[in-house]
BAMAR-292485 format. One record per residue: residue number from 1; x, z, y of N, C-alpha, C, O in turn. Coordinates in steps of 0.02 Angstrom, whole numbers, always signed. Atoms other than C-alpha are relative to their C-alpha. Example, Ala and Ser with C-alpha at 12.3 -4.5 7.8 and 13.67 -1.06 7.14 Angstrom:
2
   k    n_x    n_z    n_y   ca_x   ca_z   ca_y    c_x    c_z    c_y    o_x    o_z    o_y
   1    +45     +0    -59   +615   +390   -225    +45     +0    +60    +97    +33    +59
   2    -42     -3    -59   +684   +357    -53    -39    +37    +55    -14    +45   +110
***
This chain:
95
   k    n_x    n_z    n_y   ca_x   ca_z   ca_y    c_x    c_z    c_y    o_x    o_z    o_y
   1    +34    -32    -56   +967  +9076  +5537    +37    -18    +64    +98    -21    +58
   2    -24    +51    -68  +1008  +8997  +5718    -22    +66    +42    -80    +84    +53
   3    +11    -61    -58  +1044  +9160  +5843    -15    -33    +66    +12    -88    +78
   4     -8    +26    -79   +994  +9130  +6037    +90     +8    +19   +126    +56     +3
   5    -48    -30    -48  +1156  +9096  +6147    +23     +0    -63    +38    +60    -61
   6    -48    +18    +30  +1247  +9059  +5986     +5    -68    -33    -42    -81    -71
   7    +34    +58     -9  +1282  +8868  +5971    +61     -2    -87    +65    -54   -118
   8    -30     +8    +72  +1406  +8911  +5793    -65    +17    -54    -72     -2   -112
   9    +66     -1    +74  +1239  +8965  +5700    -32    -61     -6    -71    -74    -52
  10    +71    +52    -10  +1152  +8809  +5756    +20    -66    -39    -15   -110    -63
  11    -57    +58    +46  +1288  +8692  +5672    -20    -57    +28    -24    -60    +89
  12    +15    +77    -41  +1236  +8497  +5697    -26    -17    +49     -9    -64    +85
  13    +22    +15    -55  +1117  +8523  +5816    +36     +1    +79    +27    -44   +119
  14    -39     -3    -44  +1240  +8594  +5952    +52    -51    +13    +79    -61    +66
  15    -47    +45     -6  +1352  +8459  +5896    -23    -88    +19    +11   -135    +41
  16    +23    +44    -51  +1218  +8333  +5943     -2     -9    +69     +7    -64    +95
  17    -18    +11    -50  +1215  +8391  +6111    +42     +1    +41    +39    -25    +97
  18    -45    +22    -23  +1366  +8414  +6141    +33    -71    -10    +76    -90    +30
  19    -21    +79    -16  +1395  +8219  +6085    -18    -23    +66    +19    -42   +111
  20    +39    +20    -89  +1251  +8182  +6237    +62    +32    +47   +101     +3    +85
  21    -42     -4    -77  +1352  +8261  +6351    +56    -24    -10    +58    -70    +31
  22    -51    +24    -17  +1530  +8213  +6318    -15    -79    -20    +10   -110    +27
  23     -5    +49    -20  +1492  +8037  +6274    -66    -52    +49    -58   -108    +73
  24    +44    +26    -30  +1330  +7993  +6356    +17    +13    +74    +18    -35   +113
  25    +45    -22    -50  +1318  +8095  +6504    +62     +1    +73    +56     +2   +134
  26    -63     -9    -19  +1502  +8106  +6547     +9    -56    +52     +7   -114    +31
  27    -23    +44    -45  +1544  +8019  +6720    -73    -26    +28    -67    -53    +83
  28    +50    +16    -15  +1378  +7979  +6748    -36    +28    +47    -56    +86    +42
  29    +28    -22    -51  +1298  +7981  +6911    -68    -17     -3    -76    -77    -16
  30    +70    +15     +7  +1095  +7989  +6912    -27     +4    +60    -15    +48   +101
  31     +9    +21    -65  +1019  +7920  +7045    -81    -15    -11   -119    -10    +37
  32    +66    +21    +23   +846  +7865  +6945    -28    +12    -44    -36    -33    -86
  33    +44     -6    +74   +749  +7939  +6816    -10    -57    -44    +33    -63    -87
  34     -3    +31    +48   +704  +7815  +6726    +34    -69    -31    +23   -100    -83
  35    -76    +11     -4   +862  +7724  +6756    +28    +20    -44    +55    -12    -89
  36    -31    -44    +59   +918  +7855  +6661    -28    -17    -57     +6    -47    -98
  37    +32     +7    +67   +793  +7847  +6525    +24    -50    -38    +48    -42    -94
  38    -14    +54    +36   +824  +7666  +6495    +72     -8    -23    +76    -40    -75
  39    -75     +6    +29  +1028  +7674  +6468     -4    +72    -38    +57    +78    -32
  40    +10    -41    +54   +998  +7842  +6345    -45    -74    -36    -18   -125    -56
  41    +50    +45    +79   +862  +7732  +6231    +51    -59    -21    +50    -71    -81
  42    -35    +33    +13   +998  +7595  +6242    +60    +36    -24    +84    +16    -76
  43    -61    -12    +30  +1146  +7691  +6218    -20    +58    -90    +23    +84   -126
  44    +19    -26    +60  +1054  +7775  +6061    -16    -43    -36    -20    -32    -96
  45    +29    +59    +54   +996  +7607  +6000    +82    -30    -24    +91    -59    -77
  46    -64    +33    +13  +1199  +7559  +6015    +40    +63    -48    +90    +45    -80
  47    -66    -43    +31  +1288  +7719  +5933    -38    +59    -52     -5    +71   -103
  48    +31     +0    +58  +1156  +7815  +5830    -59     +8    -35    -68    +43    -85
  49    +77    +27    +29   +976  +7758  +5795    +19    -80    -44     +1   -104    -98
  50    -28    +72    +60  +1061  +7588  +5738    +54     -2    -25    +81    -57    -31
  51    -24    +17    +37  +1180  +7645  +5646     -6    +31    -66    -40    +82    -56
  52     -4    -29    +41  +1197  +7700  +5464     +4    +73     +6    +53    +94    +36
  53    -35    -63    +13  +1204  +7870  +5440    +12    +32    -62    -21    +30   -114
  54    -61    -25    +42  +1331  +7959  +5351    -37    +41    -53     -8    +32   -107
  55     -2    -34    +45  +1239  +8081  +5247    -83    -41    -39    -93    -37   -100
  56    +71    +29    +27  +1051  +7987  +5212    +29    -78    -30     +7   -100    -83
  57     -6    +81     +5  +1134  +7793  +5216    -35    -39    +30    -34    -99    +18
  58    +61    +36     -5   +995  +7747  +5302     -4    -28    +58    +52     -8    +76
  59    -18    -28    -62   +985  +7708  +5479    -68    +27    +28   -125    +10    +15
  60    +57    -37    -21   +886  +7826  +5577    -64    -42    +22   -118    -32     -5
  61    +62    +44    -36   +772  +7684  +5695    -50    -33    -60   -111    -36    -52
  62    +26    +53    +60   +724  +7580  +5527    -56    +74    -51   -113    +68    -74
  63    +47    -49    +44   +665  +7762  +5430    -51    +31    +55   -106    +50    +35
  64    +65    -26    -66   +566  +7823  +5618    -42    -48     -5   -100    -26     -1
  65    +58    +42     +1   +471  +7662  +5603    -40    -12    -56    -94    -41    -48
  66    +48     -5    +61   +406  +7675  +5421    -19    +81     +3    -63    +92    -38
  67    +23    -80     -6   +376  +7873  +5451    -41     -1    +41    -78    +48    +38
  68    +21    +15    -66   +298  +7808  +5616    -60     -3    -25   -103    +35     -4
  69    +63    +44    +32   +159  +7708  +5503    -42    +47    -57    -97    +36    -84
  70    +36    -49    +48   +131  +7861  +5389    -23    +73    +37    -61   +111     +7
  71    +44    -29    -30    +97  +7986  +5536    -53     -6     +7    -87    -56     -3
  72    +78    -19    -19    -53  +8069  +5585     -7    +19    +59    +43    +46    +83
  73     +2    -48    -78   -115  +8130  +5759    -37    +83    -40    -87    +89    -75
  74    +45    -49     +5   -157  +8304  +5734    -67    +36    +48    -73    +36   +109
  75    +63     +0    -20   -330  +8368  +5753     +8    +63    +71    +63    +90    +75
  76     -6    -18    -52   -362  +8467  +5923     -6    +79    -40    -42   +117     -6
  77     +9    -93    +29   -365  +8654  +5825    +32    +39    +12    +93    +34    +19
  78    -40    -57    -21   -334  +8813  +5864    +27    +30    -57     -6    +41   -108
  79    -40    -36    +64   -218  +8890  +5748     -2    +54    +19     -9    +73    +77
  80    -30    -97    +28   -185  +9074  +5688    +51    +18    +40    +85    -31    +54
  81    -63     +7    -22    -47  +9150  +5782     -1    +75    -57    -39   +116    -85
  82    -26    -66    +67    +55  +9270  +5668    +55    +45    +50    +96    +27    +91
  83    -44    -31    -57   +130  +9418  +5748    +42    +12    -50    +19    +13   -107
  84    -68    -15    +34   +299  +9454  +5674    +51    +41    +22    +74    +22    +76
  85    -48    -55    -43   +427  +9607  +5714    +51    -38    +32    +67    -94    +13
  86    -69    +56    -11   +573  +9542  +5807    +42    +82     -1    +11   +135     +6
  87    -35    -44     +6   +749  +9659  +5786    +26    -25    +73     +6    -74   +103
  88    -28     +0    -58   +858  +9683  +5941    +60    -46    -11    +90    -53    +42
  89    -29    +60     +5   +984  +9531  +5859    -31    -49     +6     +2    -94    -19
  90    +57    +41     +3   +844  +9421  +5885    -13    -23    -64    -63    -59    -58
  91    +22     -3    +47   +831  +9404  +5705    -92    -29    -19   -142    -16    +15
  92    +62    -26    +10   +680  +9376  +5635    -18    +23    -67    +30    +15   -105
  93     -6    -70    +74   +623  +9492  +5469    -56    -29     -4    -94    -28    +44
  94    +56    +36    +18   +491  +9389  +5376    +10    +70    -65    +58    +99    -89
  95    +30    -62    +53   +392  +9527  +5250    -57    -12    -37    -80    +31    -75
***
């Protein structure tokens, strides 16, 4: 369960962005949007979309482009919304 405003419940994910910021973002002056864009997609194609990763073996860019070819667009529908209690830990209590 991943609390708001706590980045120890959230485990890897927090530790993804804290990689972006200390090694991407660190020292970096932005001057151009998509300036920017293009050295992120490069510095993700250099450190980890192309490389192996540690717990699959796989590398991430090579399994997004066969997952790529087995997506679907989803259809324009309105879904159900489900109301659900929330507690004052932000919790949520599935019943």
């Amino acid at each position: 369960m991943c609390r708001k405003q706590d980045p120890q419940s959230k485990g890897r994910i927090e530790n993804v962005v804290g990689l972006v910021k200390k090694n991407f973002a660190r020292h970096r002056t932005v001057f151009n949007l998509e300036k920017l864009n293009e050295d992120c997609l490069a510095w993700l194609e250099r450190t980890g979309n192309g490389k192996v990763h540690n717990t699959t073996k796989k590398i991430p860019a090579e399994m997004f482009a066969h997952q790529k070819s087995i997506l679907h667009v989803l259809k324009a529908t309105i879904y159900s919304v489900i109301n659900m209690p929330f507690v004052l830990n932000t919790d949520i209590n599935f019943q």
